[in-house]
N, C-alpha and C positions, 0 to 999 in steps of 0.2 A: 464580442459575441460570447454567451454564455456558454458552459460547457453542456448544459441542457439543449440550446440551439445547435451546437455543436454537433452533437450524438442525434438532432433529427435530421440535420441535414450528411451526416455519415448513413445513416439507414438512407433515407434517398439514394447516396450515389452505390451503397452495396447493394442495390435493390436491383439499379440498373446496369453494373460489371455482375450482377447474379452469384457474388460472393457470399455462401451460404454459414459459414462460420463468423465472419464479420458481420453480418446481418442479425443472425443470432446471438450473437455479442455484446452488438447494442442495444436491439430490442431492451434485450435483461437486466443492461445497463440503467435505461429508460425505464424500465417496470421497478427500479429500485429507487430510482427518483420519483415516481410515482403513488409509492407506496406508502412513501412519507408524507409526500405533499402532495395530494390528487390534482392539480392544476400546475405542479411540475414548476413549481415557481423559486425552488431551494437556492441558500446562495450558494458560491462554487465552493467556498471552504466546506460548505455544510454537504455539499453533492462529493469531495474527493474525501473527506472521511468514509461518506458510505461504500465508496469504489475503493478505498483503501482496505477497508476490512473483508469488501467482495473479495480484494486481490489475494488476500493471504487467506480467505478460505477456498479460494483456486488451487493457490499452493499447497495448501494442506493437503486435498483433493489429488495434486498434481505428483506429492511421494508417497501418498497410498496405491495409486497405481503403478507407480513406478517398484516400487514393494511387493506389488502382487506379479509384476511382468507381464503390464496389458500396457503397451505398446501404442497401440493404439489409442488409448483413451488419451495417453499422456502426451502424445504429439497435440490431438486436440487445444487440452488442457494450455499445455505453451503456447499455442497460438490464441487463446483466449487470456491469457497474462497480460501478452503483450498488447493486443486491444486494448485491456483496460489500462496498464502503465502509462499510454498516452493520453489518457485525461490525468494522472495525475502529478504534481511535481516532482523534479528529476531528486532522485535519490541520492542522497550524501558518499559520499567516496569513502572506504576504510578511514584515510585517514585525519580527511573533515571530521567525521563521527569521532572518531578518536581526541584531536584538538577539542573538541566540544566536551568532552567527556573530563577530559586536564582542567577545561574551564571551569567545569559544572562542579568537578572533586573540591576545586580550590574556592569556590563559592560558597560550598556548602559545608565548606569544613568537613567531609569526609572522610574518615582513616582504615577504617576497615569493612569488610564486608557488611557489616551489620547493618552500617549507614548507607546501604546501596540504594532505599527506597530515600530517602532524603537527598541523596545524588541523581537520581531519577528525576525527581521533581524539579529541581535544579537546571537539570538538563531538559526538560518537558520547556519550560519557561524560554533558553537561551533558544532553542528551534525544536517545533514541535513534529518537525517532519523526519524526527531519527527513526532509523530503525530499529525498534526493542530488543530485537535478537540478538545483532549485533554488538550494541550498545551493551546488552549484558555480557557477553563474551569478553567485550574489550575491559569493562570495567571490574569485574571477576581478574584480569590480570594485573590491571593497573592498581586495587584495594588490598591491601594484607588482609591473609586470615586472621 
């Protein structure tokens, strides 16, 4: 089952538990597979990039609120994260991302910070599903100034 089929048959069953945030969840989900490909026909790599970059401008969304101390919005917000996290693949662990990052330094012949976009790339290639932030943070410790 595709993650398109997927996400119509989740709207069905939130339609009928009257779950109003999961409902609305995927609708958006769906309108953004939609919006690429009007007949909704995306493959799934090409559908969880677009829910990947939804999800981190969730995030983003998610400590602007939490900044401002709306409460409120930001409960939503997590609960629409986690809707989408489940279409997309499970997230590397500290220290996976890290090992990967040893690999990609040692691949790419990286020494200092300078060569981090060349360790990036490195790393894009070995798995493309790291996470950036992360990956910068770890790699920032592991590179000499």
């Amino acid at each position: 089952m595709t993650i398109a089929e997927q996400i119509n048959e989740g709207i069905k069953d939130a339609m009928r538990k009257q779950d109003k945030i999961r409902l609305d969840t995927l609708r958006m989900l769906k309108s953004k597979i939609l919006a690429v490909d009007a007949r909704g026909g995306l493959a799934d790599n090409e559908v969880q990039k677009l829910f990947k970059t939804y999800a981190g401008n969730l995030q983003e969304a998610l400590e602007q609120a939490a900044a401002l101390n709306r409460q409120e919005i930001a409960d939503k917000l997590k609960e629409e994260i986690t809707i989408v996290q489940e279409f997309l693949p499970k997230a590397l662990s500290q220290e996976e991302t890290k090992t990967l990052i040893i690999k990609a330094i040692a691949e790419s012949g990286a020494k200092t910070k300078k060569d981090f976009g060349i360790m990036m790339k490195s790393l894009m290639k070995l798995n493309s599903s790291v996470d950036g932030k992360l990956a910068k943070e770890l790699a920032n410790q592991l590179l000499a100034d």
